[in-house]
One Martini backbone bead per residue (centre of mass of N, CA, C, O) as a GRO file, in nm:
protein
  279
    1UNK     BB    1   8.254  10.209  -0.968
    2UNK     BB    2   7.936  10.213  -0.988
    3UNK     BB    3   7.769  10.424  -1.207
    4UNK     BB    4   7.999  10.624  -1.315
    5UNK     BB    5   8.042  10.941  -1.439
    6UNK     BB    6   8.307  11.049  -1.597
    7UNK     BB    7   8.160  11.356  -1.529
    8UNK     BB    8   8.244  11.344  -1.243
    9UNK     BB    9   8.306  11.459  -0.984
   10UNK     BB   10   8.451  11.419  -0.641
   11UNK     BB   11   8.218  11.502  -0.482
   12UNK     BB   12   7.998  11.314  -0.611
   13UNK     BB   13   8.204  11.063  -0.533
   14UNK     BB   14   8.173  11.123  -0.215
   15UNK     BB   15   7.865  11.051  -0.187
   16UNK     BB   16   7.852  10.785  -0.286
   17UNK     BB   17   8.060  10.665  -0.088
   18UNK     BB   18   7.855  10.755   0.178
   19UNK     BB   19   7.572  10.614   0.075
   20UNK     BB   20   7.739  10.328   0.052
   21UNK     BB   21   7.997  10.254   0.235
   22UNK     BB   22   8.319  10.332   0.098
   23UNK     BB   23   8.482  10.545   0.309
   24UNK     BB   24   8.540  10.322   0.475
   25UNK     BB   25   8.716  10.083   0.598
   26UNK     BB   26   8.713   9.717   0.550
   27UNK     BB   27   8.611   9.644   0.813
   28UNK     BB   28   8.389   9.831   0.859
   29UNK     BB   29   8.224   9.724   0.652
   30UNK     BB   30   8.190   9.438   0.712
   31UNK     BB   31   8.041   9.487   1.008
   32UNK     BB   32   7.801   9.650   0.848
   33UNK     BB   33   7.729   9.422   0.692
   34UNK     BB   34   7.657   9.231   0.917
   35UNK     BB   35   7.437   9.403   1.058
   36UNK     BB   36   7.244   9.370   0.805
   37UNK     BB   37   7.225   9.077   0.790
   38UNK     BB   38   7.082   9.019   1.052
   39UNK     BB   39   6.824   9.211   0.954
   40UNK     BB   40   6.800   9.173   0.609
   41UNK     BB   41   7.039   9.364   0.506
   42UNK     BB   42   7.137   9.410   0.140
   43UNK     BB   43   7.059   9.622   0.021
   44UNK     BB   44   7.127   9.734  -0.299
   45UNK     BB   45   7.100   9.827  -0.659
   46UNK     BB   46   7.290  10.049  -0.790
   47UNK     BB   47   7.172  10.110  -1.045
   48UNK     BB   48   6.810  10.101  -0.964
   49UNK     BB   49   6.742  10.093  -0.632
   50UNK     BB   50   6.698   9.805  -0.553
   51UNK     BB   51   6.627   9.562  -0.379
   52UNK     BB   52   6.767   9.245  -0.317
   53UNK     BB   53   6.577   9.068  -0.164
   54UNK     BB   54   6.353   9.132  -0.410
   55UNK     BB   55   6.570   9.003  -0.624
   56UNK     BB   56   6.551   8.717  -0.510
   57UNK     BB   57   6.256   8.631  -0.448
   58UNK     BB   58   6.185   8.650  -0.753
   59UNK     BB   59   6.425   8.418  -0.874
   60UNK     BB   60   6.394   8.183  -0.698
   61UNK     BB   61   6.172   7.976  -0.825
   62UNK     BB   62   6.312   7.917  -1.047
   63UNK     BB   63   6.574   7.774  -0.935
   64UNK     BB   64   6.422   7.552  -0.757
   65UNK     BB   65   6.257   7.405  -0.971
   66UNK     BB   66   6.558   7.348  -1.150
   67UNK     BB   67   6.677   7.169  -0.880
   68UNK     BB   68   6.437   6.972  -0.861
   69UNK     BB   69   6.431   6.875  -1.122
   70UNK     BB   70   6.770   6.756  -1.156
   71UNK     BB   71   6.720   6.590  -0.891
   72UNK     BB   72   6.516   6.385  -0.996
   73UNK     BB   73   6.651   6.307  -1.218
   74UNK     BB   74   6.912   6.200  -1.078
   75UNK     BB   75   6.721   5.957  -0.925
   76UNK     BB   76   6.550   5.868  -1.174
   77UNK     BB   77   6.792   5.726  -1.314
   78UNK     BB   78   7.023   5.629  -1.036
   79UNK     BB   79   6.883   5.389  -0.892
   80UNK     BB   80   6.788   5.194  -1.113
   81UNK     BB   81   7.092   5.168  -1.254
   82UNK     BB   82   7.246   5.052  -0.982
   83UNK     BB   83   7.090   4.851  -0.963
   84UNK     BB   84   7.143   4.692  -1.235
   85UNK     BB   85   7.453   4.667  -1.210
   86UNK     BB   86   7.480   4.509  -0.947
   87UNK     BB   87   7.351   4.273  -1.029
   88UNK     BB   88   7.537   4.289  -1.320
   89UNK     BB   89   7.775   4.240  -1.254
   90UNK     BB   90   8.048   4.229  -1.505
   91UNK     BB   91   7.861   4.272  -1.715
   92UNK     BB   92   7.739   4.455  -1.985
   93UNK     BB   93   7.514   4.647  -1.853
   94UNK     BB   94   7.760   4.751  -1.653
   95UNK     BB   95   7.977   4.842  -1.844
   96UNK     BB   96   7.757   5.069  -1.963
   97UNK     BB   97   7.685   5.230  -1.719
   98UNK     BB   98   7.992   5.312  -1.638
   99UNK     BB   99   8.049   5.466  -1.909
  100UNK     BB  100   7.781   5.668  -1.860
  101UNK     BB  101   7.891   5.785  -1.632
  102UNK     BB  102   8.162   5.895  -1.706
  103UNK     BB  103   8.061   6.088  -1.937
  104UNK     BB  104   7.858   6.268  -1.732
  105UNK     BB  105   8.079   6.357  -1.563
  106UNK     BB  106   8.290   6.474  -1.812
  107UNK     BB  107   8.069   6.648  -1.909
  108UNK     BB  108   8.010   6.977  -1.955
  109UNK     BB  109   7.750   7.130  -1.898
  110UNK     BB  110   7.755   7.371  -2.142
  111UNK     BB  111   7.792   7.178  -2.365
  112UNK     BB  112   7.517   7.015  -2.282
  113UNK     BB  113   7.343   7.252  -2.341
  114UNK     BB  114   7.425   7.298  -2.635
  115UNK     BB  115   7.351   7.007  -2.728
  116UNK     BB  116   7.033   7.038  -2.675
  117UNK     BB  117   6.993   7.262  -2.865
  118UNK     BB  118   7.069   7.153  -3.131
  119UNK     BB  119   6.918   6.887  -3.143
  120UNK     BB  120   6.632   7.036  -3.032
  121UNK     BB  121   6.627   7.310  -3.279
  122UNK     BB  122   6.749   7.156  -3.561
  123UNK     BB  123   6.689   6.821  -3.545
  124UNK     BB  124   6.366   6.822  -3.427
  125UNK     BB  125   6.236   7.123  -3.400
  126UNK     BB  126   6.215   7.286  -3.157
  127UNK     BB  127   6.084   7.529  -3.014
  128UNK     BB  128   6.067   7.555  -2.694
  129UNK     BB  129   6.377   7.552  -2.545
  130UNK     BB  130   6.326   7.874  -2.470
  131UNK     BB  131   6.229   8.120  -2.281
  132UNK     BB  132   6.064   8.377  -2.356
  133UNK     BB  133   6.038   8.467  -2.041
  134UNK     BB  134   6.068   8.613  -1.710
  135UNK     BB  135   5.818   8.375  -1.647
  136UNK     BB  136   5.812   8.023  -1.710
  137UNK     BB  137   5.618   7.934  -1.454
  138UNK     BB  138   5.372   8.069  -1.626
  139UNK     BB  139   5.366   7.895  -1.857
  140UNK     BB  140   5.228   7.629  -2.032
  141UNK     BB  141   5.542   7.500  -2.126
  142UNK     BB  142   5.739   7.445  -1.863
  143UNK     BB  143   5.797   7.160  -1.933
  144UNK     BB  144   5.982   7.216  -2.192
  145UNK     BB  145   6.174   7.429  -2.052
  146UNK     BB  146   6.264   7.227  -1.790
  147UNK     BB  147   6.394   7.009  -1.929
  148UNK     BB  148   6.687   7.050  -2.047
  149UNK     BB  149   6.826   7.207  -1.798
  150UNK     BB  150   6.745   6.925  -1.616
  151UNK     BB  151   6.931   6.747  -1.769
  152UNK     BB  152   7.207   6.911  -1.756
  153UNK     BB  153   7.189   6.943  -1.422
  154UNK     BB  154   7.143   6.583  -1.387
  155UNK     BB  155   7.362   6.405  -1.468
  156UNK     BB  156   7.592   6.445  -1.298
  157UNK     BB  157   7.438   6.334  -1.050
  158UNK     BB  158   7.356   6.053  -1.167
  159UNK     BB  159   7.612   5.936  -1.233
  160UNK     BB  160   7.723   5.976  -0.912
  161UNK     BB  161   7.500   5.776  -0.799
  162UNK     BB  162   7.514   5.536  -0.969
  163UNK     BB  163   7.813   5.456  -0.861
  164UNK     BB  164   7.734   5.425  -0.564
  165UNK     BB  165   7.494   5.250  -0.592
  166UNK     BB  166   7.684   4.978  -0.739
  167UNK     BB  167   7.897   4.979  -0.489
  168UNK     BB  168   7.728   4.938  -0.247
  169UNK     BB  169   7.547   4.711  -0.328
  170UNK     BB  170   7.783   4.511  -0.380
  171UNK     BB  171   7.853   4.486  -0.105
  172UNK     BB  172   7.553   4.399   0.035
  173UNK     BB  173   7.550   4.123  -0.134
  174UNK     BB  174   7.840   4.004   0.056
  175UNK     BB  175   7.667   3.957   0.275
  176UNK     BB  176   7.496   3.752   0.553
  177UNK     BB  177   7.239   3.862   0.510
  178UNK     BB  178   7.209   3.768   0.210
  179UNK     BB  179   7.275   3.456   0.273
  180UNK     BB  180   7.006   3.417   0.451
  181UNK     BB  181   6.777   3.496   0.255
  182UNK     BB  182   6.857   3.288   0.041
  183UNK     BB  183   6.842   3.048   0.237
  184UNK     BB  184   6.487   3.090   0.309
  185UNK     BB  185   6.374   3.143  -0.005
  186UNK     BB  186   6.391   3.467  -0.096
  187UNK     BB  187   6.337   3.653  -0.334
  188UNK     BB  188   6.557   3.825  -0.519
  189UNK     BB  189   6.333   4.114  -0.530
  190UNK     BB  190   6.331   4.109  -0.215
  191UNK     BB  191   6.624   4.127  -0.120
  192UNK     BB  192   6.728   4.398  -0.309
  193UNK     BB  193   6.464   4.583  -0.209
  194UNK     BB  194   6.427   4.521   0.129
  195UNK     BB  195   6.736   4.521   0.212
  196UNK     BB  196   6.979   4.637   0.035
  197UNK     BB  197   6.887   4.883  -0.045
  198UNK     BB  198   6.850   5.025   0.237
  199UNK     BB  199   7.176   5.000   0.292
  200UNK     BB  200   7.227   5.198   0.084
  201UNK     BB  201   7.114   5.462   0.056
  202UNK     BB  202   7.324   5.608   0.253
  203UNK     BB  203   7.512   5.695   0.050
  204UNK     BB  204   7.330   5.854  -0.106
  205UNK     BB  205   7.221   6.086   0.066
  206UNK     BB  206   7.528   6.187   0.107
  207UNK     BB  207   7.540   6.265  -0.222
  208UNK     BB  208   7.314   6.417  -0.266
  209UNK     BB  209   7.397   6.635  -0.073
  210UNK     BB  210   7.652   6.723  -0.187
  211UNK     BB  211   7.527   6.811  -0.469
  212UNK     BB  212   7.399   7.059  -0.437
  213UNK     BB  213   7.646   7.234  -0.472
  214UNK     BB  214   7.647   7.138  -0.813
  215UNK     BB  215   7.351   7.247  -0.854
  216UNK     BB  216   7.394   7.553  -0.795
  217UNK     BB  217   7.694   7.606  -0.947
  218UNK     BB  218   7.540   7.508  -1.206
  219UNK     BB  219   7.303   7.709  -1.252
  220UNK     BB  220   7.444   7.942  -1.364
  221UNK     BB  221   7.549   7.808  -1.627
  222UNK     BB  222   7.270   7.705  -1.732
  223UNK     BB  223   7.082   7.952  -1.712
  224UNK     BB  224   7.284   8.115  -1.936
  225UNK     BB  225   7.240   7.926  -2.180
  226UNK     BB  226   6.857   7.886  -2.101
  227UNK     BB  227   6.776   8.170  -2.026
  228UNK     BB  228   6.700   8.131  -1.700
  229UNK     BB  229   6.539   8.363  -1.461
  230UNK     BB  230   6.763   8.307  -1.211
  231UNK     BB  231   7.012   8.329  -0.973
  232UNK     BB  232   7.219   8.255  -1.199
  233UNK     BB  233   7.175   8.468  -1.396
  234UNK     BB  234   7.162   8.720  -1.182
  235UNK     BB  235   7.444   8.653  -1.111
  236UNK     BB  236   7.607   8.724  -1.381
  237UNK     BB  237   7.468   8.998  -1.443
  238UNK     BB  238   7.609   9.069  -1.150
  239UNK     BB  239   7.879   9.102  -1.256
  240UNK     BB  240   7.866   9.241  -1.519
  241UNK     BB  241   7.756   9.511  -1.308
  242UNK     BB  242   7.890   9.534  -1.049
  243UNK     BB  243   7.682   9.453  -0.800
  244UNK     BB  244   7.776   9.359  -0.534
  245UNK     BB  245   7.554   9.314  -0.304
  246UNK     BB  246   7.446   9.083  -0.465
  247UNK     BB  247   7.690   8.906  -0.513
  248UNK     BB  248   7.692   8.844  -0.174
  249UNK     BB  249   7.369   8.745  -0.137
  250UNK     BB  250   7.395   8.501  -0.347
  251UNK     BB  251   7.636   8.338  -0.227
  252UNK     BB  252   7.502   8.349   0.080
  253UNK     BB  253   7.283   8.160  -0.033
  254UNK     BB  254   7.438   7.910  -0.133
  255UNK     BB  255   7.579   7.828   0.134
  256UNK     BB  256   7.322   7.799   0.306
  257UNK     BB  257   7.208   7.564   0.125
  258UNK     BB  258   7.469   7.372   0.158
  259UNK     BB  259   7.451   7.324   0.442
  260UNK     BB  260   7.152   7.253   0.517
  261UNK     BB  261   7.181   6.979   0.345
  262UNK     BB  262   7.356   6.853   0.525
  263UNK     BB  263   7.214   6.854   0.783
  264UNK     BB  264   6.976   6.675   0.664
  265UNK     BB  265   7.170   6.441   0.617
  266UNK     BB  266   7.236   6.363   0.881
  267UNK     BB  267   6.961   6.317   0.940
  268UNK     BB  268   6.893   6.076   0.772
  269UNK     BB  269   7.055   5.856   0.919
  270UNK     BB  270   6.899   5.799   1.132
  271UNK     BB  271   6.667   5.699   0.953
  272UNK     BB  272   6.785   5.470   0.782
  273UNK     BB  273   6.997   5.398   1.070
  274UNK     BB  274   6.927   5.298   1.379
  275UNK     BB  275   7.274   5.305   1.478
  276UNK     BB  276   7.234   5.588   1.508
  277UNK     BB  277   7.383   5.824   1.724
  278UNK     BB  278   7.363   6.114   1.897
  279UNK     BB  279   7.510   6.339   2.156
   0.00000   0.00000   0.00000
């Protein structure tokens, strides 16, 4: 059990195990544990009597504004390189953009984190690279403490978005309505903008919904990389110190968020193709 003194008697560990009710069957905690969940009650950190609640609302917002920032990056990187690669099939840029999107795939996150605090620390000479304290994003330099980990978190994205849109891309530029736009007259950049890309997004809006999963669970280890003081971060740290009670609520605090994502992608298909419809 967590916080146990070698020292500590039988009697006193049968009340710690009475006070967070750990004395009764595994069925038991768990339908106790559902029943404080529904009223919002996650319990304590046992090392500190901290509400977990209130370390949640905590380092949210550092979570969130990383998660912002990765997926930003990963749609402004990936959706212009993808019109780029689709118009120019099977040319050189085509085939450069192809090789760089596998290899932001293939590169692990933790690696990519590592490579860019040496580059930036040792080669560049950044002082900045890592957070100084722990609400960096009331710090002035807040931008610059959220680059790195930002482009760490959004690379396997932008890759994952940039495949999907020259793939999308590429399919509805052969079809007869790119060849009868292109038939009346229509500018190739009116065609391809205002035309082929929408009904390209809908394969990313669903690719996006899905990575949210990937910004999630790599937030874990990136925040841990770039000591960023966010739900990743103190993900681990309750792991290391065998918090149960924080690691189920951040747990299914990650899960909930990656349902509701799915659920809002959902809802945007009938929003970017009017042909959908739901009974």
């Amino acid at each position: 059990m967590v916080g146990l003194n070698p020292d500590m008697t039988a009697a006193d560990e049968a009340r710690l195990r009475a006070r967070y009710g750990l004395d009764g069957p595994i069925w038991q905690q768990y339908l106790t544990w559902m029943e404080n969940i529904v009223v919002g009650d996650f319990g304590e950190e046992i090392s500190t009597g901290r509400d977990v609640t209130e370390i949640i609302m905590t380092r949210l917002p550092e979570t969130i504004v990383l998660g912002l920032f990765g997926w930003a990056f990963g749609l402004i990187i990936a959706i212009p390189t993808g019109i780029y690669a689709a118009v120019n099939k099977d040319k050189l840029g085509d085939t450069i953009s192809r090789f760089l999107a596998l290899s932001g795939i293939s590169i692990p996150n933790f690696w990519l984190g590592l490579m860019l605090i040496l580059i930036g620390s040792l080669w560049l000479g950044w002082w900045n690279v890592l957070p100084p304290s722990r609400q960096p994003l009331y710090h002035p330099d807040m931008l610059w403490y959220l680059l790195l980990p930002g482009i760490t978190i959004g690379t396997a994205s932008a890759a994952s978005i940039m495949r999907v849109m020259r793939t999308s891309m590429a399919e509805e530029m052969n079809k007869e309505y790119v060849t009868a736009a292109r038939a009346k007259g229509l500018p190739e950049r009116s065609v391809v903008l205002k035309h082929v890309l929408r009904n390209s997004l809908i394969s990313v809006v669903t690719l996006a919904a899905t990575l949210t999963a990937s910004i999630v669970s790599g937030s874990v280890v990136v925040e841990y990389v770039f000591n960023w003081p966010g739900l990743g971060m103190e993900f681990v740290e309750a792991i290391n110190g065998r918090e149960v009670n924080l690691i189920m609520a951040i747990t299914l605090f990650f899960g909930v968020t990656i349902i509701i994502a799915n659920l809002v992608a959902d809802i945007m298909y009938a929003v970017l193709d009017p042909r959908i419809r739901y009974d």
